[in-house]
C-alpha positions in Angstrom: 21.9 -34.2 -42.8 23.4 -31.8 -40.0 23.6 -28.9 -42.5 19.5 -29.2 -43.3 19.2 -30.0 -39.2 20.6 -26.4 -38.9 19.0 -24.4 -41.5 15.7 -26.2 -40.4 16.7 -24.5 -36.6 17.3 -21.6 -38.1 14.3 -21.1 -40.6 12.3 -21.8 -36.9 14.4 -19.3 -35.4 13.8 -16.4 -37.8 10.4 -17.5 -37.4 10.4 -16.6 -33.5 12.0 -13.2 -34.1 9.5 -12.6 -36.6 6.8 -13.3 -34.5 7.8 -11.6 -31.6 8.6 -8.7 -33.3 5.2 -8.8 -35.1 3.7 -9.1 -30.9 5.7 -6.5 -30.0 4.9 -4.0 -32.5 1.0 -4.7 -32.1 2.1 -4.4 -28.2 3.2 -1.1 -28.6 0.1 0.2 -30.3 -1.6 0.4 -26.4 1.6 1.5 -24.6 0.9 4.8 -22.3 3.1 7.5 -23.5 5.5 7.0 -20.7 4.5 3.0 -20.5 6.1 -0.3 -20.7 5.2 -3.1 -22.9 3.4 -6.2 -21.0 3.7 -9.1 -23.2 3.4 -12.1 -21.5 6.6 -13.5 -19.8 7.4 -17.3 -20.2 9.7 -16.9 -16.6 8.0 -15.9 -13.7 8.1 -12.7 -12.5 11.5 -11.3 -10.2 11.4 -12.5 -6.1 14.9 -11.1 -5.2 15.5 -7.7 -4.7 18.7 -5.5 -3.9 18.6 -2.9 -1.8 21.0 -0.1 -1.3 21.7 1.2 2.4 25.7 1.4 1.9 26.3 5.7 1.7 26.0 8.7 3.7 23.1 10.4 3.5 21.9 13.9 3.5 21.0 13.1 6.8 23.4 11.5 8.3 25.9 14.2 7.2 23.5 16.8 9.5 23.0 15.1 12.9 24.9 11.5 12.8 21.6 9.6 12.1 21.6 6.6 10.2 19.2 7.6 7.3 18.0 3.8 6.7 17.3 3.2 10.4 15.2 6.6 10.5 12.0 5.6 12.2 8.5 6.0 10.0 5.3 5.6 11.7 6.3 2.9 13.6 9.1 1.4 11.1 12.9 2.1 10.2 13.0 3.5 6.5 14.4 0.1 5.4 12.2 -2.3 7.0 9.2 -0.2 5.8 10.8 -0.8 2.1 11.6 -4.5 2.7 7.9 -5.0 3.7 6.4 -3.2 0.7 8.4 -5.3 -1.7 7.1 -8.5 0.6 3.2 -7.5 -0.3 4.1 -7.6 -3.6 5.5 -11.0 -3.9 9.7 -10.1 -3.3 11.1 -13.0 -0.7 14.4 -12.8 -1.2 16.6 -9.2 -0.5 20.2 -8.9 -1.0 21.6 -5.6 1.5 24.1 -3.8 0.4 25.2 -1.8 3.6 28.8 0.5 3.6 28.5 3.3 6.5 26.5 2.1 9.6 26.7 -1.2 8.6 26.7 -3.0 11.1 23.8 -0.9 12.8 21.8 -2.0 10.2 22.9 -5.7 10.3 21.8 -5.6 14.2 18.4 -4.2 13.1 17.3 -6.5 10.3 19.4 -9.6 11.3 18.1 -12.3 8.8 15.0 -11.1 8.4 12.9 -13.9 9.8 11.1 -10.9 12.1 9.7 -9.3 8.6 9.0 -12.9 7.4 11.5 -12.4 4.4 15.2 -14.1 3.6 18.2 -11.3 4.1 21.6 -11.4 3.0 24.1 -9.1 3.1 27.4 -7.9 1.5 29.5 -5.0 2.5 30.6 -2.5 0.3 34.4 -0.9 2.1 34.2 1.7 -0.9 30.6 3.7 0.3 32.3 7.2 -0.2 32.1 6.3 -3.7 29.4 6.3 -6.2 26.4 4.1 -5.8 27.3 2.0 -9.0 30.2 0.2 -6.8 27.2 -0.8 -4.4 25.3 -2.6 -7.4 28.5 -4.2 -8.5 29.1 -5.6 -5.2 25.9 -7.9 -5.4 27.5 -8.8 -9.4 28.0 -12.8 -8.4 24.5 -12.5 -7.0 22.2 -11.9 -9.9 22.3 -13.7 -13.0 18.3 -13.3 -13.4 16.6 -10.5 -13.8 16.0 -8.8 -10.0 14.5 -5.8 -8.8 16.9 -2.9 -7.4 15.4 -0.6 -4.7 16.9 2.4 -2.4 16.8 1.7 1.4 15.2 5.2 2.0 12.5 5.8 -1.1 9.1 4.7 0.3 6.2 3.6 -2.6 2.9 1.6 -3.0 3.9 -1.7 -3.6 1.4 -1.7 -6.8 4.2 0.0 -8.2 6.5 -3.6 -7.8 3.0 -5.4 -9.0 2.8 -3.6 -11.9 7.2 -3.7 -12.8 7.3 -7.3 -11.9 4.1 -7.8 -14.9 6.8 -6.1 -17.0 8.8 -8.3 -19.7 12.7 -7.5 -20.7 15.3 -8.6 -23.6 18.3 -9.8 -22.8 20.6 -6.5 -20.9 17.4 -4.0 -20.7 16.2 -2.2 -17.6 13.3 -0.6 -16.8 12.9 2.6 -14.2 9.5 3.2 -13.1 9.3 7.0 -13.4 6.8 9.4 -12.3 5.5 11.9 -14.9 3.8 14.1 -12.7 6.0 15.3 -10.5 4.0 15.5 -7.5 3.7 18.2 -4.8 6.3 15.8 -2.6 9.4 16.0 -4.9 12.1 17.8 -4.0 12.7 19.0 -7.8 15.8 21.1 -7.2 17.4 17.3 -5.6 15.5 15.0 -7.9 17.0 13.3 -10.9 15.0 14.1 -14.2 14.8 12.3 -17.4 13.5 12.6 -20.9 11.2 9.7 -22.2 10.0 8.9 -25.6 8.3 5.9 -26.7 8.3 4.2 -23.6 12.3 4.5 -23.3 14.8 7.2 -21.6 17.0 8.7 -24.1 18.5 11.2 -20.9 19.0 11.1 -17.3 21.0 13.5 -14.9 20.0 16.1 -11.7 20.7 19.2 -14.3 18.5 18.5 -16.7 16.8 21.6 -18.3 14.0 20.6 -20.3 12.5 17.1 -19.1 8.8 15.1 -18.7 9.2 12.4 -15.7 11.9 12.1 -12.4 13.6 8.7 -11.5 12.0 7.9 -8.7 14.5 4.6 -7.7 12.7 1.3 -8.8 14.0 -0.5 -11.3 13.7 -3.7 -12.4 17.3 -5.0 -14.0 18.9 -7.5 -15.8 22.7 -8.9 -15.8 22.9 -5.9 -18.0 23.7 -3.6 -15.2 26.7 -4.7 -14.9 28.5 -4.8 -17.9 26.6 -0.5 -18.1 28.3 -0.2 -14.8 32.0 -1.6 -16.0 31.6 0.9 -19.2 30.3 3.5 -17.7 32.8 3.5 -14.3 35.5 3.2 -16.9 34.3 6.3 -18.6 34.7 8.1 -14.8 30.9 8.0 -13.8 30.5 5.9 -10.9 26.3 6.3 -10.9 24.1 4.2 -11.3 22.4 7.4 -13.6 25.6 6.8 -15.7 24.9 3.0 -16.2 21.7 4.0 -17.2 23.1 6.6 -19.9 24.6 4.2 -21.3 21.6 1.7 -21.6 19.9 4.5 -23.1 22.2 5.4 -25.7 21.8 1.6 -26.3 18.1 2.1 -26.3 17.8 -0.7 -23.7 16.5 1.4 -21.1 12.5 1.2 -20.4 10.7 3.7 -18.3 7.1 2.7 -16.7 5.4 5.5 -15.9 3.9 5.3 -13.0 2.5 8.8 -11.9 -0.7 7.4 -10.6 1.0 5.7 -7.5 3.2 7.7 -5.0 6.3 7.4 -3.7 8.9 9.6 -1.8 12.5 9.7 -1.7 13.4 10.4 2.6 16.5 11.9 2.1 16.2 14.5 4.8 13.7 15.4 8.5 11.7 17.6 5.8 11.0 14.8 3.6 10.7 12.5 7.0 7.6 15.2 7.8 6.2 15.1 4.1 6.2 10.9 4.1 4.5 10.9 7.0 1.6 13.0 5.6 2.0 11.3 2.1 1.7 8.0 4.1 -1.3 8.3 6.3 -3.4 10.4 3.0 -3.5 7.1 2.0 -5.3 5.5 5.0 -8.5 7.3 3.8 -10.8 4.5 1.9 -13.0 5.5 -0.6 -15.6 3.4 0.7 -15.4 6.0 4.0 -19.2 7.0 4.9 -19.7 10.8 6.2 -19.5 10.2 9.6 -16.0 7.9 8.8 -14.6 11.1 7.0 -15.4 14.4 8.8 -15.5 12.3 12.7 -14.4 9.4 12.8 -10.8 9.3 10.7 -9.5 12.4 12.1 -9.9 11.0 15.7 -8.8 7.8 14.8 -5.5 8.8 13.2 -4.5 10.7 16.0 -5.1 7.5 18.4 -3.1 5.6 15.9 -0.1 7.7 15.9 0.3 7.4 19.2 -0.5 3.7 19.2 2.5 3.1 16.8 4.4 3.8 19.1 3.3 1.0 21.2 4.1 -2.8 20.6 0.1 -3.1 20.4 -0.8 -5.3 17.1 -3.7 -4.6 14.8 -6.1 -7.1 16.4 -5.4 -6.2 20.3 -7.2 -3.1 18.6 -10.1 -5.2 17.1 -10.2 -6.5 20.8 -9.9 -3.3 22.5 -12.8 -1.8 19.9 -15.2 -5.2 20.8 -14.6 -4.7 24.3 -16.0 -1.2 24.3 -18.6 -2.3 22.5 -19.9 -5.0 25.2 -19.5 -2.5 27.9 -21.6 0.0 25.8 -23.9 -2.6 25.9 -24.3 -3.6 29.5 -24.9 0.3 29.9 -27.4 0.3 28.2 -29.1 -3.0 29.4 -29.3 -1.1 32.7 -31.6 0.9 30.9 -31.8 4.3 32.8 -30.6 7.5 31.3 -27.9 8.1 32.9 -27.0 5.0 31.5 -27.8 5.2 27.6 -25.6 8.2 28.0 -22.3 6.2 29.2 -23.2 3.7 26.6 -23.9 6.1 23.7 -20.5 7.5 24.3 -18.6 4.3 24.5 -20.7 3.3 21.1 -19.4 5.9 19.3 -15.6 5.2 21.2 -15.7 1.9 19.6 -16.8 3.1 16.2 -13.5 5.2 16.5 -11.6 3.2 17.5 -12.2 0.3 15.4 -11.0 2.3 12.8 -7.4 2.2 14.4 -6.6 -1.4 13.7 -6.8 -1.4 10.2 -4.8 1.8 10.2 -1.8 0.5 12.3 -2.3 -2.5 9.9 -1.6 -0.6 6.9 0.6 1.5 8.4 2.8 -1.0 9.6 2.4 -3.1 6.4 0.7 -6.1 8.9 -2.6 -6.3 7.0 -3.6 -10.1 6.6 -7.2 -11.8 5.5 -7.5 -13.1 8.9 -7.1 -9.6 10.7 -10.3 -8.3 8.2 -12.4 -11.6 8.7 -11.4 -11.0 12.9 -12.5 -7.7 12.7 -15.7 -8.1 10.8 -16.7 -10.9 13.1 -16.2 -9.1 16.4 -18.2 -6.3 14.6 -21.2 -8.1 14.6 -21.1 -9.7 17.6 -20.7 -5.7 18.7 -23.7 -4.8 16.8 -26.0 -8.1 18.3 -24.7 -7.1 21.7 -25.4 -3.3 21.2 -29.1 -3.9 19.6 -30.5 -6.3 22.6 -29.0 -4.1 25.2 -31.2 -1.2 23.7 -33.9 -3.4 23.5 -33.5 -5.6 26.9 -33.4 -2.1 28.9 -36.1 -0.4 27.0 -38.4 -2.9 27.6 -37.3 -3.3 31.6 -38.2 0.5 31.9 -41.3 0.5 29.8 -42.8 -3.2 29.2 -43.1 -2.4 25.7 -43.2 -6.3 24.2 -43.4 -4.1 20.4 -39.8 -3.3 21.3 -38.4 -6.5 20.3 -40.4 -6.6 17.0 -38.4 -3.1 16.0 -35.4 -4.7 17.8 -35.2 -7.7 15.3 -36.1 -5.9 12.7 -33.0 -3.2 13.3 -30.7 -6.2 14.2 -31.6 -8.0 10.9 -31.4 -4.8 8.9 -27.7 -4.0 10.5 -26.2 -7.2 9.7 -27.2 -7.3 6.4 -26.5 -4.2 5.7 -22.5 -5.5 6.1 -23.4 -8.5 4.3 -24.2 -7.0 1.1 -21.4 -4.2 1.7 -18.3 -6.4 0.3 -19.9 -7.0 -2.8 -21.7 -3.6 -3.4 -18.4 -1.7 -2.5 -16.1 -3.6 -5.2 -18.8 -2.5 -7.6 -19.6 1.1 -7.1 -16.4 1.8 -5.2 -15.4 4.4 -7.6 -19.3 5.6 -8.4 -19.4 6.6 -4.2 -16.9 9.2 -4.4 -17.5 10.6 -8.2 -21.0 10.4 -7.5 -20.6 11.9 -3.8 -23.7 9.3 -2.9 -23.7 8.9 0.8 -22.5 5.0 1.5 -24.4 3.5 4.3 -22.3 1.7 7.0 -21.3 0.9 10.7 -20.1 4.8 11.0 -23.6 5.8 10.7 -25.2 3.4 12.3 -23.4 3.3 15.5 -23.4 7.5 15.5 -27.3 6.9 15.2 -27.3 5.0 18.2 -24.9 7.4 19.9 -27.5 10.2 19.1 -30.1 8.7 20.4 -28.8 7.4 23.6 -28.2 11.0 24.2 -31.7 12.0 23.0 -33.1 9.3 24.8 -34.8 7.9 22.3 -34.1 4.1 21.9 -37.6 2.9 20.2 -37.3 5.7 17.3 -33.6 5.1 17.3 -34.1 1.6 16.4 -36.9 2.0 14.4 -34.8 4.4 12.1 -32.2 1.6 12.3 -34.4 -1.3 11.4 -36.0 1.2 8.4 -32.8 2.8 6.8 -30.5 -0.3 7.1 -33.3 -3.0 5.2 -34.1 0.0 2.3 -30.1 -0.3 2.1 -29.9 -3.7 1.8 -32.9 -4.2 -0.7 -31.5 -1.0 -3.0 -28.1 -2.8 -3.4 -30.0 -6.1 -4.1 -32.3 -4.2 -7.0 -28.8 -2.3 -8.0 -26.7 -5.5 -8.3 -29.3 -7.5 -10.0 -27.6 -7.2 -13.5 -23.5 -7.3 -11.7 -24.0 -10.8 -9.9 -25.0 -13.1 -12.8 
């Protein structure tokens, strides 16, 4: 009976193989040339991390400075990596520091400031090769984790997209970028070959090659035993553990060119991640006025502002307070008037781009921050509106003010009520298209142009005109997308 119990198990068990072999070759029919298989996983996805901070860098070996510590745009190097793995999901980091240590320790302590669990071991060997740092976190890991270097910054879509990623028992995957962007250092960088989805070659001397290793992997256990074999071979890299997984072909490469990433390994590459980061702060849903004003202003303020212990929403404050004083200005009505309160309008439209900036920047975006902001917008906008109104009519007891008033007021909050939707549609179709997106850029410079013009009725009734076509097109337009 126990001899049919275990040909019965292992009839079932050939039948699993079978199966997911049968998945994984259908799988591999829609894999990008560089890409990773997604099959669904049955464990959920990795929330630990390691992190590597234990060497000397380039850096450090010119001027003293601790290369994770390095500040960013308002971050160290490391805390900006620890808070991009936190957006995408990683809790749990395991530090291994070597030189500067205890600098590092002081900086991060157990995390609780970056809202994430930090644990630390010490590797007395950094002047060796960054494999002894990995095998220093061995009795750490027994599930599959990501591994991360303390000074390459990335979008954390990268970690959404590795952590989707599904592995046998001792693969790794390296997300590698096949396009070799214009912030690589290509003389420094380590190359490798990929074919089929898997690395079959890694090194820095590589001749002939179609992607760089750009630091994120996702591992298994596996590393390890690569590491023992490949340390006892005399190759204390972690790009010698990963020769060896290749040979084994249980090394996976996920391309991921279409997301950026730097490696800071020098004030050079300090310079270039600070432009690589703050390219990314321009949206797509950016209106003209946002683009060719607004953003260049903004960032500068912001900048400086990082430097600050200012949060996000003392911004959104600061930006509604203007606003309100723009629109006791104009209340008063006289010229003089609407021309201090046109210029504070268009202050605040500035400088409400700032928050969200230092937000991003400084990895502190949150839902509540966007609903905070969006609320004190419109009670801007209300405040704005009946000001013009309230000191037009004083001056020139025109009662048909109000009607255009209302009308503009209506028109302005709609016209960011039907924006959320609208925009996650046609995001994309905005900037292919180069169709010009109506929003609070423009209508706040309207209102800047005509305070300055003098011209409060026509500026309103432009207001109360262009804002309700808006909001009626994207109504017509999203008939067919909202069902």
């Amino acid at each position: 009976m126990e001899d049919n119990l275990l040909k019965g198990l292992e009839i079932l068990e050939n039948e699993s193989e079978l199966t997911l072999t049968f998945e994984h070759r259908v799988q591999s029919r829609f894999q990008k040339a560089h890409g990773v298989s997604h099959l669904h996983r049955e464990m959920p996805p990795p929330r630990q991390a390691l992190i590597l901070a234990a060497g000397l860098g380039r850096s450090q070996k010119e001027n003293g400075t601790c290369k994770p510590l390095m500040s960013l745009l308002g971050l160290t190097l490391i805390e900006r990596v620890i808070l991009t793995a936190k957006k995408a999901g990683i809790s749990d980091f395991l530090i291994v520091i070597g030189h500067n240590g205890d600098k590092i320790r002081k900086q991060l302590t157990d995390g609780r400031k970056l809202g994430v669990k930090l644990d630390y071991v010490v590797n007395d060997e950094w002047k060796r090769g960054n494999g002894i740092s990995i095998l220093k976190a061995r009795d750490f890991f027994h599930n599959p984790f990501i591994l991360l270097m303390a000074d390459h910054i990335f979008n954390h879509e990268i970690l959404n997209e590795l952590r989707k990623a599904t592995l046998l028992k001792d693969e790794c995957i390296l997300c590698v970028d096949g396009e070799m962007n214009k912030y690589l250092d290509l003389e420094d960088a380590t190359k490798v070959i990929v074919t089929d989805g898997r690395i079959i070659d890694i090194g820095k001397k590589l001749i002939h090659y179609n992607g760089i290793d750009t630091g994120i992997f996702l591992c298994t256990p596996g590393i390890f035993y690569a590491l023992d074999e490949s340390i006892a071979n005399g190759n204390e890299s972690l790009s010698g553990a990963i020769s060896i997984l290749a040979n084994k072909q249980k090394m996976k490469a996920l391309d991921v060119s279409d997301k950026y990433w730097i490696d800071v390994d020098d004030r050079k590459a300090l310079k270039k991640a600070k432009s690589l980061l703050i390219e990314q702060l321009a949206k797509l849903t950016d209106g003209p006025i946002a683009r060719v004003l607004n953003r260049p202003l903004s960032l500068k303020i912001s900048e400086m502002l990082l430097k600050t212990r200012i949060t996000p929403n003392q911004v959104t404050l600061l930006s509604f307070i203007t606003g309100i004083i723009a629109s006791v200005f104009f209340y008063l009505g006289d010229y003089i008037y609407l021309i201090i309160g046109g210029v504070l309008v268009q202050i605040s439209s500035v400088v409400d781009g700032c928050d969200g900036e230092i937000a991003r920047l400084k990895l502190r975006q949150t839902n509540y921050g966007g609903w905070f902001d969006a609320v004190l917008d419109r009670y801007a906008d209300g405040l704005i509106i009946f000001g013009m109104v309230y000191g037009h009519w004083a001056l020139h007891s025109n009662a048909f003010i109000w009607t255009i008033g209302f009308a503009a007021l209506i028109g302005s909050f709609l016209n960011s009520y039907t924006s959320d939707k609208y925009d996650s549609i046609y995001r994309k179709i905005l900037v292919y298209r180069n169709q010009v997106r109506m929003g609070r850029d423009i209508r706040l410079f309207i209102i800047f142009i005509g305070a300055l013009s003098n011209q409060i009725l026509l500026t309103l009734a432009i207001l109360a005109v262009i804002t309700n076509f808006e909001s009626v097109r994207r109504m017509v337009v999203l008939r067919h997308e909202c069902v």
